[in-house]
BAKOLZA-663745 format. One record per residue: residue in three letters; chain; residue number from 1; x, y, z of N, C-alpha, C in turn. Coordinates in steps of 0.1 Angstrom, whole numbers, plus 5000, padded with zeros to 4 digits. Layout:
// residues N
<r 'ALA','A',NUM,<X,Y,Z>,<X,Y,Z>,<X,Y,Z>>
...
This chain:
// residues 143
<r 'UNK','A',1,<6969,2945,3748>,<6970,2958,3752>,<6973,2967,3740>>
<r 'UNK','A',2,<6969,2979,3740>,<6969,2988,3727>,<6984,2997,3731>>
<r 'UNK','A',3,<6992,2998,3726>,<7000,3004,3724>,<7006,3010,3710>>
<r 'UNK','A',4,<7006,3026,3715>,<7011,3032,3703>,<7027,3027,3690>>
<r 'UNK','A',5,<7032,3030,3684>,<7038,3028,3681>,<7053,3032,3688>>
<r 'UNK','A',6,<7051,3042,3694>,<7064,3046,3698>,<7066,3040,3714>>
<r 'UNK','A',7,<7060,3037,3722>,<7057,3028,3734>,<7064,3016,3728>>
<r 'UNK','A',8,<7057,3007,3722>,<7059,2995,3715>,<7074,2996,3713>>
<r 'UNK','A',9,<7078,3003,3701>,<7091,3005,3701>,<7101,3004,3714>>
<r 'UNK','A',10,<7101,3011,3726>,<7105,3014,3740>,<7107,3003,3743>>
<r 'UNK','A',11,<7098,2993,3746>,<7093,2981,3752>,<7101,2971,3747>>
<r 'UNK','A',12,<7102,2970,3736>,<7108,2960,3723>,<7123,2962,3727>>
<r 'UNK','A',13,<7125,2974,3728>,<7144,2980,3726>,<7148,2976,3744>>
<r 'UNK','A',14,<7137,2977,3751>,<7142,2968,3767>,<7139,2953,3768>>
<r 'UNK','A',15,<7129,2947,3761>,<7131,2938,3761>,<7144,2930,3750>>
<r 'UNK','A',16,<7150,2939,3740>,<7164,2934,3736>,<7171,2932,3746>>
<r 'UNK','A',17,<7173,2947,3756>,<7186,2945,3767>,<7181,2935,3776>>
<r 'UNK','A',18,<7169,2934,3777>,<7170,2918,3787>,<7174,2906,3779>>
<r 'UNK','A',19,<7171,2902,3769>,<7177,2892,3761>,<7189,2895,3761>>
<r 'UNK','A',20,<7195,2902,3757>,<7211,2905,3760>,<7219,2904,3773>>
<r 'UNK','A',21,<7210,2905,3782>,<7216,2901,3795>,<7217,2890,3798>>
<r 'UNK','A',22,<7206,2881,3793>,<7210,2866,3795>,<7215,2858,3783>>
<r 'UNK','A',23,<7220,2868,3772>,<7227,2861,3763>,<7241,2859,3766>>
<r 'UNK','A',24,<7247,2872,3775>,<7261,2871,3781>,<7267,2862,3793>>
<r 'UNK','A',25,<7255,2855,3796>,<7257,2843,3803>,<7263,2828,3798>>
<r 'UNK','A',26,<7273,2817,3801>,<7274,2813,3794>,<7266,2802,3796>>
<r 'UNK','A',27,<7254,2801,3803>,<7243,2793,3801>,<7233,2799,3804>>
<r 'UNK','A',28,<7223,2800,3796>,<7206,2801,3802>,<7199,2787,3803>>
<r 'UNK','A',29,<7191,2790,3816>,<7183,2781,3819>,<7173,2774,3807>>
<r 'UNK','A',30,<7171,2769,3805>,<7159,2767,3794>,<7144,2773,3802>>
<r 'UNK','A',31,<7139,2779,3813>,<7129,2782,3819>,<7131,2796,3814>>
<r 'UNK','A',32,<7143,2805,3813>,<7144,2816,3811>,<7140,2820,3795>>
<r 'UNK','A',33,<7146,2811,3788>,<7147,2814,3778>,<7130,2814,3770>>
<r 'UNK','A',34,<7117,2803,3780>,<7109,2800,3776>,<7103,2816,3777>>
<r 'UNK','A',35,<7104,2815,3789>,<7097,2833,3792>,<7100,2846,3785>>
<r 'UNK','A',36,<7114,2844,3779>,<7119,2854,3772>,<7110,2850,3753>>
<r 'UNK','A',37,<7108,2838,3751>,<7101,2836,3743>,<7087,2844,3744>>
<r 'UNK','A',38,<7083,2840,3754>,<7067,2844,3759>,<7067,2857,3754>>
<r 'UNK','A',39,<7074,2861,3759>,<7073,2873,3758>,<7075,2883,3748>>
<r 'UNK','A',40,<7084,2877,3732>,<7086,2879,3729>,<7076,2876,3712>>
<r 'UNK','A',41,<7068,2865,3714>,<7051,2864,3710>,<7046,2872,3714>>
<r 'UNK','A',42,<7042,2878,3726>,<7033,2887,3730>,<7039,2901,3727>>
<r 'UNK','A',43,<7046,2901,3720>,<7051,2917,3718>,<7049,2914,3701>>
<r 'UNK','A',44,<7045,2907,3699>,<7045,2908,3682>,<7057,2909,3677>>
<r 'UNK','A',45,<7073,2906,3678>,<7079,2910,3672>,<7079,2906,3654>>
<r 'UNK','A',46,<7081,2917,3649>,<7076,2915,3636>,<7089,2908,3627>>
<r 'UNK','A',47,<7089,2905,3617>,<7101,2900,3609>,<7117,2908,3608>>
<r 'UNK','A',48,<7110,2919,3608>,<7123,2930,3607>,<7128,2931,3624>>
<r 'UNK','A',49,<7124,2928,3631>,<7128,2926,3645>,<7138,2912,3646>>
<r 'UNK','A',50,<7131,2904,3641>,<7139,2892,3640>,<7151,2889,3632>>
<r 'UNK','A',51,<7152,2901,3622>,<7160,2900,3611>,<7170,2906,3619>>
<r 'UNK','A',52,<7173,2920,3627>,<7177,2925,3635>,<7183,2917,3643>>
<r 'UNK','A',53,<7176,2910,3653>,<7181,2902,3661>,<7194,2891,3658>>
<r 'UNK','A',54,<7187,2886,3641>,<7198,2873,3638>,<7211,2883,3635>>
<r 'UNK','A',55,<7208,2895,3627>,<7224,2900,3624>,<7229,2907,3628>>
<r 'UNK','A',56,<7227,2909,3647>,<7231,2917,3655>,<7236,2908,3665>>
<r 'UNK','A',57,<7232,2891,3667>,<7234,2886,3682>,<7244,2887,3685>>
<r 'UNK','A',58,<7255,2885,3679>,<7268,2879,3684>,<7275,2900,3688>>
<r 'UNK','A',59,<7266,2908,3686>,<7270,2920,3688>,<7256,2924,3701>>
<r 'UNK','A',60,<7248,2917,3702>,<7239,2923,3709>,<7246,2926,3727>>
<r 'UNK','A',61,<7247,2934,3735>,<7253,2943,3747>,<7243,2946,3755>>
<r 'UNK','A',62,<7244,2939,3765>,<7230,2944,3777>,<7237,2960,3781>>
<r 'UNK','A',63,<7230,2967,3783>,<7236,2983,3791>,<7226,2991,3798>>
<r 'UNK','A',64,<7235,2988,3806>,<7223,2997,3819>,<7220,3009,3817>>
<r 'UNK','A',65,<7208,3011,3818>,<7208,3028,3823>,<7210,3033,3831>>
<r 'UNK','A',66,<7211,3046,3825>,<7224,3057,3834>,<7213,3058,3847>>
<r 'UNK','A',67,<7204,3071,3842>,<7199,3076,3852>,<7189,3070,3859>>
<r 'UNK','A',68,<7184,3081,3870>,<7172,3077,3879>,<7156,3073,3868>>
<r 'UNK','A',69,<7152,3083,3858>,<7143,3084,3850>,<7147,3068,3841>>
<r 'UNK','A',70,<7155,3069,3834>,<7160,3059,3829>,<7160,3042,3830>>
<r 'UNK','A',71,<7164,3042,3843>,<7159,3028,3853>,<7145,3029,3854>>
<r 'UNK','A',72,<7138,3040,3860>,<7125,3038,3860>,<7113,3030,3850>>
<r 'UNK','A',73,<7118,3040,3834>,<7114,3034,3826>,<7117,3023,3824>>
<r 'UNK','A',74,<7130,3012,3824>,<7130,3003,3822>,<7121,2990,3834>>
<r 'UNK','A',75,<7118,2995,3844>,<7110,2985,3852>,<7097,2985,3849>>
<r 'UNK','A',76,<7094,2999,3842>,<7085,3002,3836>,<7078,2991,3825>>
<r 'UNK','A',77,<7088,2990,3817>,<7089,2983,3805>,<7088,2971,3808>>
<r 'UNK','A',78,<7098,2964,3818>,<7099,2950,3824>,<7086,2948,3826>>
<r 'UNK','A',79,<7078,2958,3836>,<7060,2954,3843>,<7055,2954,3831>>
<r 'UNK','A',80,<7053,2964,3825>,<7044,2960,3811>,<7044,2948,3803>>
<r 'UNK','A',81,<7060,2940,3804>,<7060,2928,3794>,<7050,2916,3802>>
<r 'UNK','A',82,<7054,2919,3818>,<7050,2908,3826>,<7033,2907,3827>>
<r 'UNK','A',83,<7030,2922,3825>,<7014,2918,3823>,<7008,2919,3814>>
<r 'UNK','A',84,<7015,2916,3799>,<7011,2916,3788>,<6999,2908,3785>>
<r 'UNK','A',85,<6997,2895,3792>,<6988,2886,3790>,<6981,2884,3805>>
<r 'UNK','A',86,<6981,2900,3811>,<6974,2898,3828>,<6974,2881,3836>>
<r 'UNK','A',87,<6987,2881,3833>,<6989,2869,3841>,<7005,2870,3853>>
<r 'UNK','A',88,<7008,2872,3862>,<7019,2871,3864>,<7021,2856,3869>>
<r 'UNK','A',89,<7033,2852,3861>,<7039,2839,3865>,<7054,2839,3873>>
<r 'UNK','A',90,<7054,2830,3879>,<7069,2828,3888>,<7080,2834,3884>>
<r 'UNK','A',91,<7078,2824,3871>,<7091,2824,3862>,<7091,2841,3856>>
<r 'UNK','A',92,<7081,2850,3853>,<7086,2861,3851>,<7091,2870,3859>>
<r 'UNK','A',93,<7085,2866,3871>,<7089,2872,3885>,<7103,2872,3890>>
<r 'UNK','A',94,<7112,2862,3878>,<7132,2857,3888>,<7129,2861,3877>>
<r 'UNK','A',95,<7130,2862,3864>,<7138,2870,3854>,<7135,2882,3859>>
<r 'UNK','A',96,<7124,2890,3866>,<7122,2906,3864>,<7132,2907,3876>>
<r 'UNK','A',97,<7135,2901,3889>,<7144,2898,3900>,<7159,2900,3888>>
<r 'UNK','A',98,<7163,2892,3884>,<7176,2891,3880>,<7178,2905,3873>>
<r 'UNK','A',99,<7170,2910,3863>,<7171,2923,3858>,<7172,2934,3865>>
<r 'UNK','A',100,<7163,2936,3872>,<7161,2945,3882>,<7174,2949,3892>>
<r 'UNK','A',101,<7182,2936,3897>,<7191,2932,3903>,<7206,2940,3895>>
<r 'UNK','A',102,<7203,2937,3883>,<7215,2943,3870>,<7215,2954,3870>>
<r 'UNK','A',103,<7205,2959,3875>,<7199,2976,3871>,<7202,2981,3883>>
<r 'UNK','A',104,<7206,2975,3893>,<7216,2980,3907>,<7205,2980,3914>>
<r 'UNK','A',105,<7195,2977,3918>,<7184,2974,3929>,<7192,2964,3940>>
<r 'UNK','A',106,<7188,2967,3949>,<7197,2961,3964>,<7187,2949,3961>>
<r 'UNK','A',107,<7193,2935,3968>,<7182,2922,3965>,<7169,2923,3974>>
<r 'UNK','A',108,<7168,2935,3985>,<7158,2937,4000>,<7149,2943,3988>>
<r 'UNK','A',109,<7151,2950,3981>,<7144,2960,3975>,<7133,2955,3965>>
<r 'UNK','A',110,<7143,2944,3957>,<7135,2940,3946>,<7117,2935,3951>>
<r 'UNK','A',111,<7121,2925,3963>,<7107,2920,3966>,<7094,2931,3967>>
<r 'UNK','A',112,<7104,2945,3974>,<7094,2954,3979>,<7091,2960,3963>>
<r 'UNK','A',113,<7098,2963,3954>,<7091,2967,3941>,<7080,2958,3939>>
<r 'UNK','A',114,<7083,2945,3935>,<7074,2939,3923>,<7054,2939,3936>>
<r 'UNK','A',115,<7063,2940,3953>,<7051,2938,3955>,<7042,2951,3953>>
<r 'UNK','A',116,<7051,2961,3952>,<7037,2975,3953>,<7036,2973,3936>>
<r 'UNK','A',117,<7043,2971,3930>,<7033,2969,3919>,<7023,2962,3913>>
<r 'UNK','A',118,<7025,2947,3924>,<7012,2936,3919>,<7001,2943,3927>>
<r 'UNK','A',119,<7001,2950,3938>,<6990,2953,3942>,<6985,2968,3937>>
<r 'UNK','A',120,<6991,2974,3925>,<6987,2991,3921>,<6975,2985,3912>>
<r 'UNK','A',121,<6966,2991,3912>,<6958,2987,3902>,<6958,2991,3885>>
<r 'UNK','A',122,<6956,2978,3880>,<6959,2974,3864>,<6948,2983,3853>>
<r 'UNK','A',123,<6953,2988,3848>,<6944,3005,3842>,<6936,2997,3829>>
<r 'UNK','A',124,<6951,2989,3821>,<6947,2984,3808>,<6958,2999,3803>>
<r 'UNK','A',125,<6959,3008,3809>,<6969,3017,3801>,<6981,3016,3805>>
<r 'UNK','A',126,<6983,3010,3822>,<6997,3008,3831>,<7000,3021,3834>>
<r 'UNK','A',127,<6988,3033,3831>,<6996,3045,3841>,<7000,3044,3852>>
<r 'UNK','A',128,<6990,3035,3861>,<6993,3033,3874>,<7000,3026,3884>>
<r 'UNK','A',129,<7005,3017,3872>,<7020,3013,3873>,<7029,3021,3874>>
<r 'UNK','A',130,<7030,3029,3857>,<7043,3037,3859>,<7044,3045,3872>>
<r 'UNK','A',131,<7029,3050,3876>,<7030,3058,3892>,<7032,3053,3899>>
<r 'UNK','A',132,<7033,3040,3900>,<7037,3031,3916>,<7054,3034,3910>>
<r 'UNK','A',133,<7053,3025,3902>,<7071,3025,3902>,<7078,3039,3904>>
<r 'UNK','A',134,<7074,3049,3898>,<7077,3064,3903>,<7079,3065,3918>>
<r 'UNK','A',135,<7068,3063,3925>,<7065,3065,3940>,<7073,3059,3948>>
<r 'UNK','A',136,<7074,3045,3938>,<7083,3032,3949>,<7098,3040,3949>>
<r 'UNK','A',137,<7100,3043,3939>,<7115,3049,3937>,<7120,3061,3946>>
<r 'UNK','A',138,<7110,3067,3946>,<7110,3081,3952>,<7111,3074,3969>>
<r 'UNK','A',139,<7101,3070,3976>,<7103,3065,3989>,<7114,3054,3991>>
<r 'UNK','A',140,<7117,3050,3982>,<7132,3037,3988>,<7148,3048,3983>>
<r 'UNK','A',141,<7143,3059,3982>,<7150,3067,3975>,<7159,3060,3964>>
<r 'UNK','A',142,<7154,3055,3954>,<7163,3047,3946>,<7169,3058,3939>>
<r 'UNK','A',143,<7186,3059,3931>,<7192,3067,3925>,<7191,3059,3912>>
C-alpha cells in the first residue's frame, strides 16, 4: 500500500503503543510476538525506528487515547496494519481483540467492529474503512 509519509508515521507511532502493550505483560505468547513481527516487516521499519526502539524499550508506555476521534484513529491504524498484506489471519484478529479491548471496547462489541469492517469494502486507500469504523462508532455509540 502507498502511504504518504505522514500516515506511515501515524501507523508506526500505534503500532509502537501496541508493542508496548504487550511488552508490559510479563509474558508474550511467542504467536503474538510473531504477528507483531509481521507486522512490523510490512511497515518497513527503517533503522532509525529500530534504533529508537532499542534505546527507548525499557521506557517504551502503552497509553490510551483520550478521545472519541482518537480511539477511532487508532483502530484505524490497527485495520490498516492487519490488511497490510490483504490477508486477514486469526492471530491478528486476538491481538486486534486484546487492543481494542485496552482501548475500553466492551468484549460484545469487539466482534461486531472487526466484522463491519471485514465486510466494508477494501479501497487500496482504506477510506472506507476509516468510514465504517467512524459509522461503527457512531451507531454502538462508542465514547
Amino acid at each position: 500500500m502507498d502511504l504518504d509519509k505522514k500516515e506511515l508515521a501515524s501507523i508506526k507511532s500505534s503500532f509502537f503503543n501496541i508493542l508496548a502493550l504487550f511488552l508490559k505483560q510479563k509474558q508474550i505468547e511467542s504467536k503474538y510476538v510473531v504477528c507483531l513481527m509481521k507486522w512490523s516487516a510490512q511497515l518497513n521499519l527503517s533503522q532509525d525506528d529500530l534504533h529508537k526502539i532499542a534505546g527507548e524499550f525499557n521506557n517504551l508506555a502503552f497509553q490510551s487515547p483520550e478521545g472519541k476521534l482518537e480511539r477511532m484513529e487508532a483502530i484505524y491504524h490497527l485495520v490498516h496494519m492487519i490488511y497490510l498484506d490483504n490477508i486477514v489471519e486469526d492471530i491478528e484478529l486476538e491481538v486486534a481483540t486484546i487492543y481494542a479491548k485496552e482501548l475500553g471496547f466492551k468484549p460484545s462489541i469487539v466482534g461486531e467492529l472487526f466484522k463491519a469492517i471485514a465486510t466494508a469494502p477494501f479501497d487500496g486507500k482504506m477510506a472506507s474503512v476509516r468510514s465504517s469504523v467512524k459509522d461503527f462508532m457512531e451507531l454502538y455509540e462508542v465514547d
